[in-house]
N, CA, C and O of each residue as an XYZ file, in Angstrom:
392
protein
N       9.937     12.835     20.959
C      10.070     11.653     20.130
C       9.942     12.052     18.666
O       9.039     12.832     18.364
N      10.688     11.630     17.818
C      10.926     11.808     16.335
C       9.459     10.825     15.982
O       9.082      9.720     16.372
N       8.723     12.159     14.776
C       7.986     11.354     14.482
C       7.953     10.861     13.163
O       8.264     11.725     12.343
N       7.624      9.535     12.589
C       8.220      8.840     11.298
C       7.226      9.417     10.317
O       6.029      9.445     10.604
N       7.603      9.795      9.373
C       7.058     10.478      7.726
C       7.136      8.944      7.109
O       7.850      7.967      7.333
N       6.398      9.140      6.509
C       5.924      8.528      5.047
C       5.806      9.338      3.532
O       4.881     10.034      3.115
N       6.885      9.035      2.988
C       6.614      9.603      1.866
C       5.485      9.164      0.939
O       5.550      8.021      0.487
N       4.604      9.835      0.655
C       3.365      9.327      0.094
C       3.063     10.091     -1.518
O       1.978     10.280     -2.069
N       4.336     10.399     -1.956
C       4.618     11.049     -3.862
C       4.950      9.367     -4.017
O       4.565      8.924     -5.099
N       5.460      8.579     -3.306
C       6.004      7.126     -4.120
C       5.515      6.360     -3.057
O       6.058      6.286     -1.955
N       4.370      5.727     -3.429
C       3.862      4.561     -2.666
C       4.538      3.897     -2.531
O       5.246      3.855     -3.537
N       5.065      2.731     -1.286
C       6.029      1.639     -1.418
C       5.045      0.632     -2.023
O       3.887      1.017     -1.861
N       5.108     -0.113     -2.434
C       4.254     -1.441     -2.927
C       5.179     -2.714     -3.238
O       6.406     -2.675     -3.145
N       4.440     -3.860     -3.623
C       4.998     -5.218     -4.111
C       4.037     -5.332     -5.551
O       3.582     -6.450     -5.795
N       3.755     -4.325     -6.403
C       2.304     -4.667     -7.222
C       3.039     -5.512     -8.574
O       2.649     -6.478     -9.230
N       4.319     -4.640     -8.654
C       5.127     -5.412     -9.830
C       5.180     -6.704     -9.627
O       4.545     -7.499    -10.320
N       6.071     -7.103     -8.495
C       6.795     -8.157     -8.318
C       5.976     -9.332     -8.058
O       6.510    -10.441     -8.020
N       3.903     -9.088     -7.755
C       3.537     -9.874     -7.888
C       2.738    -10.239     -9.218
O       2.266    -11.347     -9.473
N       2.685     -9.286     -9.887
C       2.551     -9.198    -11.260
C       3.412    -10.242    -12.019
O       2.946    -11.270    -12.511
N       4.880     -9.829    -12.068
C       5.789    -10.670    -12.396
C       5.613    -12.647    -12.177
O       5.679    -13.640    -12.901
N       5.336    -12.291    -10.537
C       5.211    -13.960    -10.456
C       3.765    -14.554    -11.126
O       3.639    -15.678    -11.612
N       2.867    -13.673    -11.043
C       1.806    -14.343    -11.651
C       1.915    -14.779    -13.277
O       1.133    -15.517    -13.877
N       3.096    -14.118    -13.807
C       3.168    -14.665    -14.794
C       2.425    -13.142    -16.013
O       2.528    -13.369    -17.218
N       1.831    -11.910    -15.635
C       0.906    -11.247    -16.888
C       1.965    -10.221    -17.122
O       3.178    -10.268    -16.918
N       1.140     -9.209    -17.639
C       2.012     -8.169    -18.584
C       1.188     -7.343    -17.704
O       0.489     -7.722    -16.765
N       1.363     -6.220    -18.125
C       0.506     -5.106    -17.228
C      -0.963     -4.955    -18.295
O      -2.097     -4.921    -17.816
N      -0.746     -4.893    -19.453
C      -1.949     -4.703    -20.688
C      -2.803     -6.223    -20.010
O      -3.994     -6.098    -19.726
N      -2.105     -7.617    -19.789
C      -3.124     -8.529    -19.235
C      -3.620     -7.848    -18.037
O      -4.768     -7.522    -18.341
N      -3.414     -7.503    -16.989
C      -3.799     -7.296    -15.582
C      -5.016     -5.947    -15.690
O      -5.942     -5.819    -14.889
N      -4.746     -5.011    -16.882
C      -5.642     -3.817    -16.834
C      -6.981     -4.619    -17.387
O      -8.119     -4.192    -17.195
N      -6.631     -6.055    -18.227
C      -7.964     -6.546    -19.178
C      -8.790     -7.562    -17.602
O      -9.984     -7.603    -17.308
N      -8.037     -7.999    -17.145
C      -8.352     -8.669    -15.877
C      -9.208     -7.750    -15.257
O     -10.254     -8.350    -15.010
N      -9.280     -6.410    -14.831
C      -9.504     -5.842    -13.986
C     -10.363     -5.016    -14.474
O     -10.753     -4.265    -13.580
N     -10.834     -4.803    -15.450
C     -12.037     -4.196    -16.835
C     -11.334     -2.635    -16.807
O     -12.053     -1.654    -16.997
N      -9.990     -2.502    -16.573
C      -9.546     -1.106    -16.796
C      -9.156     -1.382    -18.450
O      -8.847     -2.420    -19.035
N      -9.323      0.106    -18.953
C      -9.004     -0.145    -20.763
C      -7.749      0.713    -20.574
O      -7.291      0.923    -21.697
N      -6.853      1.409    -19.452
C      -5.703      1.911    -19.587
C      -4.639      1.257    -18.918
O      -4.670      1.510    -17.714
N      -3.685      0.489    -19.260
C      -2.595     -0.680    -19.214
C      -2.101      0.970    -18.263
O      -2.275      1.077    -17.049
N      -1.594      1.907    -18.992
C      -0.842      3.103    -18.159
C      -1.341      2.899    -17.051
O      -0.402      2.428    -16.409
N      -2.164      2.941    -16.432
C      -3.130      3.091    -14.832
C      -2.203      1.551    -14.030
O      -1.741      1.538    -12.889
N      -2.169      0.745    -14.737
C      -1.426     -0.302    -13.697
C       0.288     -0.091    -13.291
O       0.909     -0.338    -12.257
N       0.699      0.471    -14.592
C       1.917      1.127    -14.462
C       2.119      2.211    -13.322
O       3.002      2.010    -12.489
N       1.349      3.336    -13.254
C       1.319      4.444    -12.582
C       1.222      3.738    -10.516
O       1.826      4.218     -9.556
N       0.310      2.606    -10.524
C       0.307      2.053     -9.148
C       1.175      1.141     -9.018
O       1.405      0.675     -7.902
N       1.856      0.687    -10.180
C       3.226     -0.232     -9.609
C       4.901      0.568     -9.773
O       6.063      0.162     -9.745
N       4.060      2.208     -9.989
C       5.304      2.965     -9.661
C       5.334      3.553     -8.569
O       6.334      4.132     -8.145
N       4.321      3.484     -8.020
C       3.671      4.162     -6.804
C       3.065      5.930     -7.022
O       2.934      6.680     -6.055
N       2.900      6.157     -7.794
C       2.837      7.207     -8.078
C       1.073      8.021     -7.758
O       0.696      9.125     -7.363
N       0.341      6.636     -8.231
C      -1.466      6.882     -7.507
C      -1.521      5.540     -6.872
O      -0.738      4.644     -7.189
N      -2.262      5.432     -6.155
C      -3.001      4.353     -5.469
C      -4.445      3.966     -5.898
O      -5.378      4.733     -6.133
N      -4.423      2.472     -5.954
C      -5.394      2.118     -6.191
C      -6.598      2.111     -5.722
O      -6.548      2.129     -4.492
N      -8.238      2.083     -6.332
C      -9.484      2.423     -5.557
C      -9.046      1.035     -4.348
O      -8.101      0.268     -4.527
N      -9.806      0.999     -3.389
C     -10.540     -0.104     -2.334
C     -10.424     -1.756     -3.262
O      -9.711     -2.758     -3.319
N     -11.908     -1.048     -3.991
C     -11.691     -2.324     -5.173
C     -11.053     -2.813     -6.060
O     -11.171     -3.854     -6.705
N     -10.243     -1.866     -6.067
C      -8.934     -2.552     -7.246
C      -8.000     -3.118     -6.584
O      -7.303     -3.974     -7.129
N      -7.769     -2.674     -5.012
C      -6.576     -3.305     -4.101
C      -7.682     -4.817     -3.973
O      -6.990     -5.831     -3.880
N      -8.702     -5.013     -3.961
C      -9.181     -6.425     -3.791
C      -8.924     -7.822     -4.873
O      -8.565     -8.999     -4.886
N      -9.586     -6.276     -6.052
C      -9.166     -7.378     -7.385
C      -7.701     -7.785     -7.895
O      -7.406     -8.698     -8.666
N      -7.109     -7.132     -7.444
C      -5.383     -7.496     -7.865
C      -4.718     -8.022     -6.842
O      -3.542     -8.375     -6.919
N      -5.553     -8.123     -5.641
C      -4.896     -9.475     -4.604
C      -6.005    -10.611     -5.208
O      -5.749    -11.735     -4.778
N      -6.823    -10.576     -5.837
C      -7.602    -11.710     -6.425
C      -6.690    -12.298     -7.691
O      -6.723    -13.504     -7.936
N      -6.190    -11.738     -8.176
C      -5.902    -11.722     -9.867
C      -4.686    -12.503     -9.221
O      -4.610    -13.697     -9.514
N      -3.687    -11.956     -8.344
C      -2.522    -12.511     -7.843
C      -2.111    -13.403     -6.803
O      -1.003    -13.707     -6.359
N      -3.664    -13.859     -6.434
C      -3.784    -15.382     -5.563
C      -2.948    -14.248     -4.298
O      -1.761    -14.570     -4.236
N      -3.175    -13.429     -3.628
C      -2.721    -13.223     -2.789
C      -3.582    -12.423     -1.426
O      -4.742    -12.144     -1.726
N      -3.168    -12.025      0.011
C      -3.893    -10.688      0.375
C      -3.778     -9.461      0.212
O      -2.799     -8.768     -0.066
N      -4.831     -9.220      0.397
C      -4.716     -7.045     -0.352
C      -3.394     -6.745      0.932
O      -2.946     -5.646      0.606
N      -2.788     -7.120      1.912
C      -1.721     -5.769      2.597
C      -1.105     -6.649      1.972
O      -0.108     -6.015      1.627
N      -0.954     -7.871      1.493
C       0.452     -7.730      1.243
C       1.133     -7.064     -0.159
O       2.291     -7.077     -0.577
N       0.053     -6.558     -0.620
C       0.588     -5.853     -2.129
C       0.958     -4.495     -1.514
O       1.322     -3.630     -2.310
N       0.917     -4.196     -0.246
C       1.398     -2.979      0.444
C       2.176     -3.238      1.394
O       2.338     -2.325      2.204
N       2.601     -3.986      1.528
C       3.347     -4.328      3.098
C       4.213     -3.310      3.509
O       4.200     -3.070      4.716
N       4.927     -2.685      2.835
C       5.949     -1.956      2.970
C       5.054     -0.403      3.707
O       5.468      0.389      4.554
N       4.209     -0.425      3.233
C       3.355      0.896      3.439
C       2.191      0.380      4.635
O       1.309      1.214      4.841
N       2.111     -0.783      5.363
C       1.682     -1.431      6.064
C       2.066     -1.097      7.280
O       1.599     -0.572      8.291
N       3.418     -1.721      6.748
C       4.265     -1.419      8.495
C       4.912     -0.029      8.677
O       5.092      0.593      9.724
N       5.212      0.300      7.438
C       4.930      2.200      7.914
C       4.354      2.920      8.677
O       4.787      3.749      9.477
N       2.955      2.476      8.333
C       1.678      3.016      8.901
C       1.762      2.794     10.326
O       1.610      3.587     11.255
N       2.134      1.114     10.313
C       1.932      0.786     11.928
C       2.483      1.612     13.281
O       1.972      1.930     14.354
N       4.226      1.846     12.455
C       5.088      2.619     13.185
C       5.021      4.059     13.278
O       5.858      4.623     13.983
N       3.949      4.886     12.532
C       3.796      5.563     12.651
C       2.651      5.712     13.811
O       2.501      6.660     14.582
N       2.119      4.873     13.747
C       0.502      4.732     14.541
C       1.015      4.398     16.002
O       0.407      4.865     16.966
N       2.056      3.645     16.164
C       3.116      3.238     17.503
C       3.649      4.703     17.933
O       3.503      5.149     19.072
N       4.368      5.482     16.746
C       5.080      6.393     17.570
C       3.616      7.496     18.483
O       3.762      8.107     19.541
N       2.253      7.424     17.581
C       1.841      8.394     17.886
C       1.401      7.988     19.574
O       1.503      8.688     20.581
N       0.940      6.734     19.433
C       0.505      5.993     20.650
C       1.522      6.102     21.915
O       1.285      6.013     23.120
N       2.492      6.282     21.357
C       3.705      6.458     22.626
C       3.676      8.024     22.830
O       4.346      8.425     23.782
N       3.242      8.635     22.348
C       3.755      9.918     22.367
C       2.259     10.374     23.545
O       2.331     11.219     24.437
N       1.040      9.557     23.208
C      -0.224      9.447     23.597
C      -0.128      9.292     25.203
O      -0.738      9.888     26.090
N       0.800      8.334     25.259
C       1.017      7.573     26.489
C       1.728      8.268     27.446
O       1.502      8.389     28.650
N       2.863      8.830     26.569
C       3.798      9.945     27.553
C       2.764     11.306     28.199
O       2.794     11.603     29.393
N       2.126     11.831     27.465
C       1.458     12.596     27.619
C       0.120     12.561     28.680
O      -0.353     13.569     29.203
N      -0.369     11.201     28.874
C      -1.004     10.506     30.127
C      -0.322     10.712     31.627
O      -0.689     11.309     32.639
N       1.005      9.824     31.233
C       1.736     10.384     31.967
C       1.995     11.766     32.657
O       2.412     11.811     33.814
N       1.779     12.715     32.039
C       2.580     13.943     32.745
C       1.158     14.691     33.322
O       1.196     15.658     34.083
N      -0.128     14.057     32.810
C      -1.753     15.072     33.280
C      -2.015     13.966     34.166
O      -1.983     12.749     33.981
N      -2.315     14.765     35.301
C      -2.973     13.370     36.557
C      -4.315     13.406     36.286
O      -4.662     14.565     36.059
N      -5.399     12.457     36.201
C      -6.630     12.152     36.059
C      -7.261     12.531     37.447
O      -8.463     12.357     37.647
């Protein structure tokens, strides 16, 4: 079974696009979030670093939203990756008799 990669140099995210609807700039969202580098919000809505634990909390706070869904894309990645391994888990049950 082919197993699914994740490219993880470019985070997938939604961080812009909920940025955008909330209406801020990125310089508002770094003052929201007590970061003093506007660059640092840029760099996670390019995907380029990922945000701490607590910053994925505070910017689903800031954006009235939940923390996966500012990842969704990297959500269900994960999942299908976590599926293929589980199948691969399962086949392998299969072929050792208990």
């Amino acid at each position: 079974m082919k197993e699914v990669k994740i490219d993880y140099k470019r985070i997938p995210n939604c961080l812009r696009k909920c940025r955008k609807i909330a209406g801020y700039s990125q310089k508002q969202v770094a003052l929201l979030l007590g970061i003093e580098n506007a660059g640092m919000i840029s760099r996670w809505e390019n995907g380029s670093c990922f945000p701490s634990p607590v910053n994925i909390f505070r910017l689903a706070a800031v954006y009235h939203t939940m923390a996966d869904a500012l990842y969704i894309d990297l959500l269900r990645a994960v999942r299908r990756e976590i599926q293929a391994r589980r199948n691969q888990l399962e086949a392998r049950r299969e072929l050792v008799p208990e």
